[in-house]
PANULUM-116992 format. One line per field, with one value per residue (C-alpha): x, y, z; residue number from 1; residue in one letter. Coordinates in Angstrom, 3 decimals, decimal comma, padded with zeros to 6 digits. Last residue first. Layout:
<recs>
X: c(X|...)
Y: c(Y|...)
Z: c(Z|...)
k: c(NUM|...)
r: c(a|...)
</recs>
This chain:
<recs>
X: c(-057,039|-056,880|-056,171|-052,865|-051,454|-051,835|-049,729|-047,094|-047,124|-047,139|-044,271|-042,065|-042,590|-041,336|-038,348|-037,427|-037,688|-035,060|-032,993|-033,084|-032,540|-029,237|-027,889|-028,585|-026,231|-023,408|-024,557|-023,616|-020,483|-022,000|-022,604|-019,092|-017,499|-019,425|-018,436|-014,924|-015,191|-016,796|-013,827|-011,414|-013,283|-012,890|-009,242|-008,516|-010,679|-008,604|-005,505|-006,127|-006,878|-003,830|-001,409|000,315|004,243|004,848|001,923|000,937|-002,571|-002,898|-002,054|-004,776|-007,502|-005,913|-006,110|-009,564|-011,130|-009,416|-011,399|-014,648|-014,000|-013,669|-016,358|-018,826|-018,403|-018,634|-021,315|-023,509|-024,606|-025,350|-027,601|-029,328|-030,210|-031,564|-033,623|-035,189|-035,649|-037,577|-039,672|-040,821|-041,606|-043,991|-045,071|-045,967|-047,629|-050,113|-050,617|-051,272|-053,702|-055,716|-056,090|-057,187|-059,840|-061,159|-061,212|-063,807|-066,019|-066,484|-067,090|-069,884|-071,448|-072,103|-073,786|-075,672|-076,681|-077,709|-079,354|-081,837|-082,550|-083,558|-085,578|-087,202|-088,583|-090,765|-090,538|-093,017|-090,425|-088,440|-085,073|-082,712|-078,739|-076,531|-072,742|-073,002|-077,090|-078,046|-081,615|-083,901|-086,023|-088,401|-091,812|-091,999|-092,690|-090,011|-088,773|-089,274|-085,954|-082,488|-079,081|-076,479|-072,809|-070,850|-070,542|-072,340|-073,540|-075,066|-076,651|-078,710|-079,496|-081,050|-082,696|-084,378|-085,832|-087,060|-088,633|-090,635|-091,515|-092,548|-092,159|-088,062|-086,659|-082,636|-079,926|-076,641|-073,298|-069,689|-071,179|-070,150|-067,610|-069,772|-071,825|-075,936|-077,936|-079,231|-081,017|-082,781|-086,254|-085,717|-085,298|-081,519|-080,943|-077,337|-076,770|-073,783|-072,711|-074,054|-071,505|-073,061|-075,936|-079,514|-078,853|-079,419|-082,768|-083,642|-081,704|-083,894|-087,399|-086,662|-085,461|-088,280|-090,744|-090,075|-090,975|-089,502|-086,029|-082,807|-080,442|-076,795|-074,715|-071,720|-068,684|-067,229|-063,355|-063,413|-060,241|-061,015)
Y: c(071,736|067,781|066,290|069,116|067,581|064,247|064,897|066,493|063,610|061,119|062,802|063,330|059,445|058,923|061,156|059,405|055,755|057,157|058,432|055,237|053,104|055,002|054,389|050,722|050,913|050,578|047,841|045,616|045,828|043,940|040,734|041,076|041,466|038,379|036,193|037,056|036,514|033,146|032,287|033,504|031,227|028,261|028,551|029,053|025,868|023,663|025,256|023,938|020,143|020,661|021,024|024,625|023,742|027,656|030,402|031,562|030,200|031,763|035,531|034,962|034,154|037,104|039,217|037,696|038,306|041,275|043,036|041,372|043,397|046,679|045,542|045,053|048,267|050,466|048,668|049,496|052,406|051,275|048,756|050,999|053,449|050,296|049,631|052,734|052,613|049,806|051,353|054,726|052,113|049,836|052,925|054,889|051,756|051,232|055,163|054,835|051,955|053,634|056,841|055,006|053,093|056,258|057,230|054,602|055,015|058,685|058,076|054,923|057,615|059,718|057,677|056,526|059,300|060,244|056,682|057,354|060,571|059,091|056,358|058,703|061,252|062,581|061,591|058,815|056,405|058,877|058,848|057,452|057,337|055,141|056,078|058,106|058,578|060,482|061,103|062,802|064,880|065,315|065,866|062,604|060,660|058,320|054,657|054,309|054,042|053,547|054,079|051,992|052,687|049,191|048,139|045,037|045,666|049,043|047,378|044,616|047,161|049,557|046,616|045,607|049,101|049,435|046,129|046,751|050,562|048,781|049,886|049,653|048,997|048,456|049,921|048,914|049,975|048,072|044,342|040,906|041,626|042,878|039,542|040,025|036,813|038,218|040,765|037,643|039,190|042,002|039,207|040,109|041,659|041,999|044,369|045,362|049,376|051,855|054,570|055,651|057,055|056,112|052,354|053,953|055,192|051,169|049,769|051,530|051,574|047,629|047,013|049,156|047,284|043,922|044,234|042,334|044,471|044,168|045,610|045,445|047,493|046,163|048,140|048,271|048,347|049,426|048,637|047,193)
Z: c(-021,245|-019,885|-023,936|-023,773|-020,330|-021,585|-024,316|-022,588|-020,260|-022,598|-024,719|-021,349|-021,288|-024,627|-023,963|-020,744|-022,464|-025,293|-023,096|-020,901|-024,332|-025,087|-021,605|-021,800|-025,329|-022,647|-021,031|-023,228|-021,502|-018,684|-020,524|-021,897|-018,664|-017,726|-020,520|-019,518|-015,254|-016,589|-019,002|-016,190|-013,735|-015,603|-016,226|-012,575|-011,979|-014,701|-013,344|-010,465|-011,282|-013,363|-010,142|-011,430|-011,575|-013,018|-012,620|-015,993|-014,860|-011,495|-012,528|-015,252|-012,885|-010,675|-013,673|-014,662|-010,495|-010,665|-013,796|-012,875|-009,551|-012,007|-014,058|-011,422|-009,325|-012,951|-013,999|-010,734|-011,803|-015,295|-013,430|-011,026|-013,798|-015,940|-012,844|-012,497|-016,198|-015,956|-013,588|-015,297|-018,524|-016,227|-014,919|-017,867|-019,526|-016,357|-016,136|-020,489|-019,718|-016,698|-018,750|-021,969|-019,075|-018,231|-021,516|-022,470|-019,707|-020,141|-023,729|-022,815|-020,258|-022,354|-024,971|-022,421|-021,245|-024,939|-025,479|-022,749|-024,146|-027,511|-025,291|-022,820|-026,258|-023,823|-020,398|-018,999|-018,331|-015,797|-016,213|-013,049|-013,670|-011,759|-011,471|-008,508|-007,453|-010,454|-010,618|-013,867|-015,146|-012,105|-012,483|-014,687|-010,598|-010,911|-011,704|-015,077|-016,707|-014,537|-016,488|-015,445|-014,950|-013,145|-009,886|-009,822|-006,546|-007,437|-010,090|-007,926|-005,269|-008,154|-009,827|-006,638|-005,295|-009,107|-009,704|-006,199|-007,281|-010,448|-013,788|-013,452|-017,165|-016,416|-019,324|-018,410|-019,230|-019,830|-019,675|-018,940|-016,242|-013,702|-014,065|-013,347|-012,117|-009,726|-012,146|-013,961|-012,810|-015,749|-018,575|-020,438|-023,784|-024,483|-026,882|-028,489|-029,368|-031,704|-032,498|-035,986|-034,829|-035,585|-033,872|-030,868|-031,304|-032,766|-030,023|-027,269|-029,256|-029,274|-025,694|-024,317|-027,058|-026,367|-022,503|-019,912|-019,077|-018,436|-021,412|-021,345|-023,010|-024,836|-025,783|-028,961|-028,551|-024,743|-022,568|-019,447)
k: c(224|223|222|221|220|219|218|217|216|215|214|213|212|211|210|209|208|207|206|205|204|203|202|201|200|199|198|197|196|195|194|193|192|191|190|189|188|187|186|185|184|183|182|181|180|179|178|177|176|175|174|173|172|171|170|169|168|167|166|165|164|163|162|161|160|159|158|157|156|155|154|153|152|151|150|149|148|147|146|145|144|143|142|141|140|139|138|137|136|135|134|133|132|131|130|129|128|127|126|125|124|123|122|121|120|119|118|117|116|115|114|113|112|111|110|109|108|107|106|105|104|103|102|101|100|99|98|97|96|95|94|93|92|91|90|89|88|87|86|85|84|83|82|81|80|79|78|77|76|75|74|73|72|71|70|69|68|67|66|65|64|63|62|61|60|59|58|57|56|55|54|53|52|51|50|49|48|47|46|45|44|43|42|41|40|39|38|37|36|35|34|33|32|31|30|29|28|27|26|25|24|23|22|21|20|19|18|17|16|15|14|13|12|11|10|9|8|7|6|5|4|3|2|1)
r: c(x|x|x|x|x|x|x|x|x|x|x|x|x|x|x|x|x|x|x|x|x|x|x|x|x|x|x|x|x|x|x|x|x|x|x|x|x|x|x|x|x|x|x|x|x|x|x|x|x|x|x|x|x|x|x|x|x|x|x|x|x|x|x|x|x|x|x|x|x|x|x|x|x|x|x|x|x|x|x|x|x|x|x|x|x|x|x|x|x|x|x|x|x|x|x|x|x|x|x|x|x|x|x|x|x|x|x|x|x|x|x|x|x|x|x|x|x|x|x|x|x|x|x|x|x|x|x|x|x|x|x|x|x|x|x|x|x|x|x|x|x|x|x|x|x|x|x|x|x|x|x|x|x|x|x|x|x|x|x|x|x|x|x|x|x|x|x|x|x|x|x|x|x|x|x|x|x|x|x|x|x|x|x|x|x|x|x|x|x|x|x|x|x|x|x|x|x|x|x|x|x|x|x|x|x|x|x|x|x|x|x|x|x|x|x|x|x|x|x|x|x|x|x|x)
</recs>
């Protein structure tokens, strides 16, 4: 999904986590939407209605059942409270764990997820530009096979309409046939002219290949 402000979701039964967590955030100039959400309405959590979130575990009960919920979402979230303060912090793939008790948790809180919102954001500029690349790498695959293929179709266009033609100069012509022979050379005509349009195709596939050797270059420079 692509990210225009994203929207972090917060799950957690205390006032003040969500508070000291929007107020830190809301310090930068990046801050995204918040959707507050009661900590025991983690079943209720919907992958596609949030891009990070942030989960207040006091309990080692709240924590084992937050973690499960999250990981079955499937989206980043960033786990508070749910460790001795010894250790700074857990990352267990795309879920973060902070201790509650660490100084400043809330302004550090935010940096993960600040993180993990930029990560998540040019992921899904990568996915978009490999989605655009190949729509564009197969159109011109086609467009190839198409001005390949003019050639064939224009030179059997080109007997069909002689033979069409051939037919109607032909003397004591029943009128029933005539009426057929003159139908097909109209058809075979508004055919060849369909496939001489074909000719600016060319154009357009030069064009496509220079935009995607653009991409490429550029994509090359953003991964130095």
């Amino acid at each position: 999904m692509a990210l225009s402000r994203p929207i972090v979701l917060i799950l957690s039964n205390d006032p003040a986590f969500s508070r000291q967590l929007i107020e830190k955030w809301a310090e930068g100039a990046d801050a995204p939407e918040f959707v507050l959400l009661q900590e025991d309405l983690y079943r209720d959590l919907c992958r596609d209605a949030f891009d990070l979130a942030i989960a207040d575990a006091l309990s080692p009960e709240s924590h084992a059942q937050l973690k499960q919920a999250l990981a079955a979402a499937g989206k980043p979230a960033i786990v508070i409270g749910a460790h001795e303060p010894s250790e700074p912090h857990r990352i267990h793939g795309s879920m973060v764990e902070l201790p509650r008790d660490l100084r400043h948790w809330a302004a550090t809180a935010v940096l993960v997820g600040r993180e993990i919102l930029r990560r998540t954001l040019a992921e899904a500029r990568t996915r978009e530009s490999e989605q655009a690349r190949a729509a564009v790498e197969a159109d011109a695959t086609l467009g190839r096979y198409m001005v390949e293929m003019r050639n064939g179709v224009n030179n059997a266009l080109t007997s069909v309409l002689g033979n069409a033609e051939l037919l109607l100069h032909e003397p004591g012509l029943p009128a029933a046939v005539q009426a057929q022979a003159d139908t097909i050379r109209n058809m075979a005509l508004r055919l060849n002219e369909v496939f001489q349009r074909f000719s600016s195709l060319q154009k357009e596939l030069s064009v496509a290949a220079r935009e995607s050797e653009k991409s490429s270059a550029s994509r090359a420079a953003a991964g130095r």
